[in-house]
C-alpha positions in Angstrom: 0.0 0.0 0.0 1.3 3.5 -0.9 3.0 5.0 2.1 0.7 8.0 2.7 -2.6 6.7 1.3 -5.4 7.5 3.3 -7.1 4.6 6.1 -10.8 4.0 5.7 -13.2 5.5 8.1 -14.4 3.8 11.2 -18.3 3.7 11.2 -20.4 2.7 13.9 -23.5 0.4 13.2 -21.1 -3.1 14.1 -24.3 -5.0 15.8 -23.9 -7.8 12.7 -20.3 -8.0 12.8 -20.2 -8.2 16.4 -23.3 -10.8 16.4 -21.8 -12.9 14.0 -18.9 -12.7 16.0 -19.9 -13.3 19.5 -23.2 -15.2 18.7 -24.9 -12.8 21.5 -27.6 -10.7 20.5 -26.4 -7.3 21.1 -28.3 -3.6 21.4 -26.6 -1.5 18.9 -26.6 2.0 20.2 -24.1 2.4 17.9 -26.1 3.2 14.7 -28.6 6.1 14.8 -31.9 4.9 13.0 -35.1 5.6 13.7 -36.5 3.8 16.3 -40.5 4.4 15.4 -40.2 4.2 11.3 -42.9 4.3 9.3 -44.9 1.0 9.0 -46.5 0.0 5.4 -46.0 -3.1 2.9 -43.8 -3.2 0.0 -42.6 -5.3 -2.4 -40.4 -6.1 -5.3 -41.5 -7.9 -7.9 -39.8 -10.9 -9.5 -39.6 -9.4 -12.8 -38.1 -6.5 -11.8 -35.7 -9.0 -10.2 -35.6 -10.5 -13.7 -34.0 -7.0 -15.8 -31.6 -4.1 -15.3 -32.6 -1.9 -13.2 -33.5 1.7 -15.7 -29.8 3.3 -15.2 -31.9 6.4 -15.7 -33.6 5.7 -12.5 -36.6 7.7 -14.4 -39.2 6.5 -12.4 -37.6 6.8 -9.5 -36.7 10.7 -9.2 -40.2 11.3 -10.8 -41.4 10.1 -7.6 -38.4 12.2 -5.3 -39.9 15.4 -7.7 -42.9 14.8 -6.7 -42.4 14.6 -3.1 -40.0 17.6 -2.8 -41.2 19.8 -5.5 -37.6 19.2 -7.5 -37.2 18.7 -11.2 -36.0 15.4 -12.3 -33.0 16.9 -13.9 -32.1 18.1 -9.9 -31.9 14.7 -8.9 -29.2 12.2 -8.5 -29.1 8.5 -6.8 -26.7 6.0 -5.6 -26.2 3.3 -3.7 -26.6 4.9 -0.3 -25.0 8.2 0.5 -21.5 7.7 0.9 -21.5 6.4 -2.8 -22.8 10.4 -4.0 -20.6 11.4 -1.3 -17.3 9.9 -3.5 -18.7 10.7 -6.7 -19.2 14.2 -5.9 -15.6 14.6 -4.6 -14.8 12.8 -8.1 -16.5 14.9 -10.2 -16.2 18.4 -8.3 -12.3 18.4 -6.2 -9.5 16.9 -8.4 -6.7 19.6 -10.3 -6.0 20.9 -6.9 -8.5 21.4 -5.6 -9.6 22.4 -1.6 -11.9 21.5 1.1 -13.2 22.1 4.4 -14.6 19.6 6.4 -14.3 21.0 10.0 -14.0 18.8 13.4 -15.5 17.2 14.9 -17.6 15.5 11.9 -18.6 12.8 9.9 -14.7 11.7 8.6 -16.6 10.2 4.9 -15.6 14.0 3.7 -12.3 14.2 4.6 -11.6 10.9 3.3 -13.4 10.7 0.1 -11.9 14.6 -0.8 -8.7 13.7 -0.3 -8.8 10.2 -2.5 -9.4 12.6 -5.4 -6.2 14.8 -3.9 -7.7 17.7 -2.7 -6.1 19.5 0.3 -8.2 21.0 3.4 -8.0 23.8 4.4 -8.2 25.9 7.5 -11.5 28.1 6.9 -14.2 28.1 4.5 -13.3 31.8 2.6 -11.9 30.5 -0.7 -12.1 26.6 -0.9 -13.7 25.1 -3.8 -16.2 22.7 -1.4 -17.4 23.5 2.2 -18.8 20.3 3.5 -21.7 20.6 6.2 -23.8 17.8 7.8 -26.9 19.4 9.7 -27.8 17.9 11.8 -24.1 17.3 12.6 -23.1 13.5 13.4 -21.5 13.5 16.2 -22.9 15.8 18.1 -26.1 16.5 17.2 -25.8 20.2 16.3 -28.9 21.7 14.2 -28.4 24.8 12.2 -31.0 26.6 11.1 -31.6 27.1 7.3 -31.2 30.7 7.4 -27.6 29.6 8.7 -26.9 27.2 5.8 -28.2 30.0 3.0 -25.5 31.9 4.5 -22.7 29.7 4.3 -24.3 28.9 0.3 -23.9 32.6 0.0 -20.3 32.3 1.3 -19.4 29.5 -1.1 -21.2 31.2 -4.2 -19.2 34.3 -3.1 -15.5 32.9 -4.4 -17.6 30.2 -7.1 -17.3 27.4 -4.4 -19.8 24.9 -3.3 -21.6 24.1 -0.1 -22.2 20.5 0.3 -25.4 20.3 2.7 -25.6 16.6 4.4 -28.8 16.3 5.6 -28.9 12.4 6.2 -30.9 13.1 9.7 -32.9 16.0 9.2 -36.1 14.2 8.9 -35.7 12.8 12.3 -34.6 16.2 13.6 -36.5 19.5 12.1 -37.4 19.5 8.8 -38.0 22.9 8.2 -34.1 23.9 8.2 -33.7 21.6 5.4 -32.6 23.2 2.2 -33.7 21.2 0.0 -35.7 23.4 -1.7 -32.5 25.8 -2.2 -30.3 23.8 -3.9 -28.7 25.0 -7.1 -25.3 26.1 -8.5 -23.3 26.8 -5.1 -25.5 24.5 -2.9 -26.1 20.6 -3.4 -28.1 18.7 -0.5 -27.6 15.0 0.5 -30.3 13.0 1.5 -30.8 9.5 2.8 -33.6 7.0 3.3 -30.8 4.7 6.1 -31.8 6.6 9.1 -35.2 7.8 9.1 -36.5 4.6 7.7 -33.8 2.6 9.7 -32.9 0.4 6.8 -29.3 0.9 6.7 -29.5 -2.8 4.5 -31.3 -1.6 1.7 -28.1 0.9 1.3 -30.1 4.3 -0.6 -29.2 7.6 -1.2 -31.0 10.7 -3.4 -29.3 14.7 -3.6 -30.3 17.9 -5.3 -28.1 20.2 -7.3 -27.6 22.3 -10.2 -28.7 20.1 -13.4 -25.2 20.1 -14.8 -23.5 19.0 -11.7 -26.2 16.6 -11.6 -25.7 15.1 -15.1 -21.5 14.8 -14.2 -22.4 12.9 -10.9 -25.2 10.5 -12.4 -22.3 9.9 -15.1 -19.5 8.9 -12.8 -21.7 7.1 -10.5 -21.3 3.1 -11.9 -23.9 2.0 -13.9 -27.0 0.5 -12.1 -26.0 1.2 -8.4 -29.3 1.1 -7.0 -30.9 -2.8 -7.0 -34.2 -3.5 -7.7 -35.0 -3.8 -4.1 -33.6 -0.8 -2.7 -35.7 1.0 -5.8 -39.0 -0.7 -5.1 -38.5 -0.1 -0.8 -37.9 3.5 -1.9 -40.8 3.9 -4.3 -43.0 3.5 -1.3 -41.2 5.1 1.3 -41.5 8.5 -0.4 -45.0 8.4 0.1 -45.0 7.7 3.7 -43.2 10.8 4.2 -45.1 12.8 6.5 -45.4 9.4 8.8 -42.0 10.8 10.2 -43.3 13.5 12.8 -44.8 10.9 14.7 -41.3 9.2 14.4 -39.5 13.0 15.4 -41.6 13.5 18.6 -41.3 10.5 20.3 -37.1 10.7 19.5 -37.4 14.0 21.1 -39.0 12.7 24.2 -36.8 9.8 24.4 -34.0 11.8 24.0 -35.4 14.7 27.0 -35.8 11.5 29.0 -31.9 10.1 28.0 -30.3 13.3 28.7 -31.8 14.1 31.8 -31.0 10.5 33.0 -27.2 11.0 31.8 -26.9 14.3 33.8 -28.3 12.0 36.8 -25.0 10.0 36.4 -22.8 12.8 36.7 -21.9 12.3 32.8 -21.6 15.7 30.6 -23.3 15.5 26.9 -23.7 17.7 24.1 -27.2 19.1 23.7 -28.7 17.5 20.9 -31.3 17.6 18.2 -30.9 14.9 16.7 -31.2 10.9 17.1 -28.4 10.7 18.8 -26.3 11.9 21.7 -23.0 13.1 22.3 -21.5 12.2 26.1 -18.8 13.2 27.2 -17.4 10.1 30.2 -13.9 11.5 31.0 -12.7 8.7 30.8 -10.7 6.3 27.7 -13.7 5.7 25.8 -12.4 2.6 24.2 -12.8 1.1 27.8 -16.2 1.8 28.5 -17.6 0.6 25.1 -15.8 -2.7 26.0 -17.2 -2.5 29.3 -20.6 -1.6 27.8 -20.5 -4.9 25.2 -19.9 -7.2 28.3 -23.8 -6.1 29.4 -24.5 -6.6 25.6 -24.8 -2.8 24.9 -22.6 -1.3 21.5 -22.2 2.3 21.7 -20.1 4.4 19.3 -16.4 5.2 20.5 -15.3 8.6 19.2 -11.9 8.2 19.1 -12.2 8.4 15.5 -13.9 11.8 16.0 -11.1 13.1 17.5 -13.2 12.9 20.7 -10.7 10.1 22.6 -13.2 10.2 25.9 -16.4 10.4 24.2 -19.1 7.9 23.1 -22.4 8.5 20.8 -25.0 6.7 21.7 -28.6 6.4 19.7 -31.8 7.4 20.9 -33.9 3.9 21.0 -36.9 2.9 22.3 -37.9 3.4 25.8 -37.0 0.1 26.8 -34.2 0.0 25.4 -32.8 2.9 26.3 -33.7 1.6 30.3 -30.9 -1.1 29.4 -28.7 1.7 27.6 -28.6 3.6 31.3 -28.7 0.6 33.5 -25.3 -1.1 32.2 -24.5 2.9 32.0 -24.9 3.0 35.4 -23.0 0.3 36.3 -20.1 1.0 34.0 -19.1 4.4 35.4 -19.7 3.6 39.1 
């Protein structure tokens, strides 16, 4: 391997691994989904199973248009999000390109910008592509959309690019999505992984300026999203507005974890998002293998940069009892 090429990023989301491994049946708190998704049938037929799927996808974003008010020449899709994530970088950084990513966040930017041999960059006044994930994973940060059409501004100021992540903002609020904004110097990510909490089916949809777009849906490999992950999608964009029943009960369970955190002495990150950031003073690494002994995965943010720090996800009740009893018992 070449001396100073880059090391993948460390994801949370290891309760199959760890299964597989230990043949217990682990709570991953670990991977932020949704823990009240939207309920309905779907199904993928066996003919569709049969052909190609339409490279075009025509069908597809038709039905994304329709639910967000985009045109189909907006719309781009891939095989979950970090897929549009690398393309994007592909397509948009390389001849020298620069970045910023800032810290703590999701490391997927970093990595995938500088695989096309961009450089970061210290502030956000004259690189080519600010990177922003809102709400921000890991600490559940939301900024408002007033906010993000500021930094757009920023980036359209010096012919950059704002790159708006909103892979949890269905879960969190929204209204600061936007979505409905994007265009030359702003393209937004979306994904169905979290809200729908179907990390498996692996699908991802953004919104950008048609000829960005068109240079993305080129790179991307042919046929990236499978039948099933197309038919599940077909019908989750119509459940949509399911999702605030989904955001206020994560909000109270989330009231109710935090709270009970503080009880234990711990320091977190006010969130607003489906996940929370604590801070356990302590080697973080230790506790999560202290945690997995009462069958409990959280995620260690060492590779945050955030050595003492774990995230953990906002479940249901229930399980977020066993979250703060083993908790409990780890840091006492």
């Amino acid at each position: 391997m070449v001396a100073d090429f880059p090391k993948p990023v460390i994801h949370g989301g290891t309760g199959k691994r760890e299964r597989e491994n230990t043949g217990k049946n682990l709570l991953d708190f670990s991977a932020s989904l949704n823990p009240l998704p939207p309920e309905f049938a779907w199904s993928c037929a066996p003919a569709d199973l049969a052909s190609y799927p339409d490279n075009e996808y025509h069908r597809l974003k038709e039905c994304i248009a329709h639910a967000f008010h985009r045109n189909t020449d907006e719309i781009c899709v891939g095989n979950g999000s970090i897929e549009l994530i690398r393309v994007f970088c592909s397509v948009v950084l390389p001849g020298k390109k620069t970045y910023y990513a800032g810290v703590p966040t999701f490391g997927e930017y970093d990595l995938s910008a500088r695989l096309t041999g961009a450089a970061p960059a210290t502030g956000v006044d004259t690189v080519d592509v600010t990177f922003a994930c809102n709400p921000n994973n890991p600490t559940g940060d939301l900024y408002t959309r007033s906010d993000m059409l500021a930094r757009a501004r920023t980036a359209a100021s010096h012919h950059g690019i704002l790159f708006a992540d909103e892979a949890f903002i269905e879960l969190a609020d929204p209204a600061q999505s936007v979505v409905q904004d994007a265009g030359e110097s702003l393209f937004v990510l979306r994904s169905l992984t979290k809200s729908f909490a179907v990390p498996g089916i692996r699908f991802g949809y953004g919104f950008g300026d048609p000829d960005l777009v068109t240079r993305i849906e080129t790179a991307r490999p042919p046929w990236s999203v499978n039948a099933y992950a197309e038919a599940f999608a077909l019908a989750a964009f119509t459940h949509m507005d399911e999702l605030e029943k989904s955001r206020e009960y994560i909000e109270k369970e989330r009231e109710y974890l935090q709270k009970k955190i503080q009880d234990l002495d711990l320091r977190f990150h006010p969130s607003q998002a489906n996940y929370i950031l604590v801070d356990c003073a302590r080697d973080a690494g230790l506790l999560c293998a202290d945690l997995e002994k009462w069958g409990i995965l959280v995620r260690d943010c060492s590779s945050f940069g955030l050595p003492k720090s774990i995230r953990v996800a906002v479940r249901t009740h229930g399980e977020n009892a066993q979250l703060l009893e083993a908790l409990a018992a780890c840091v006492h």
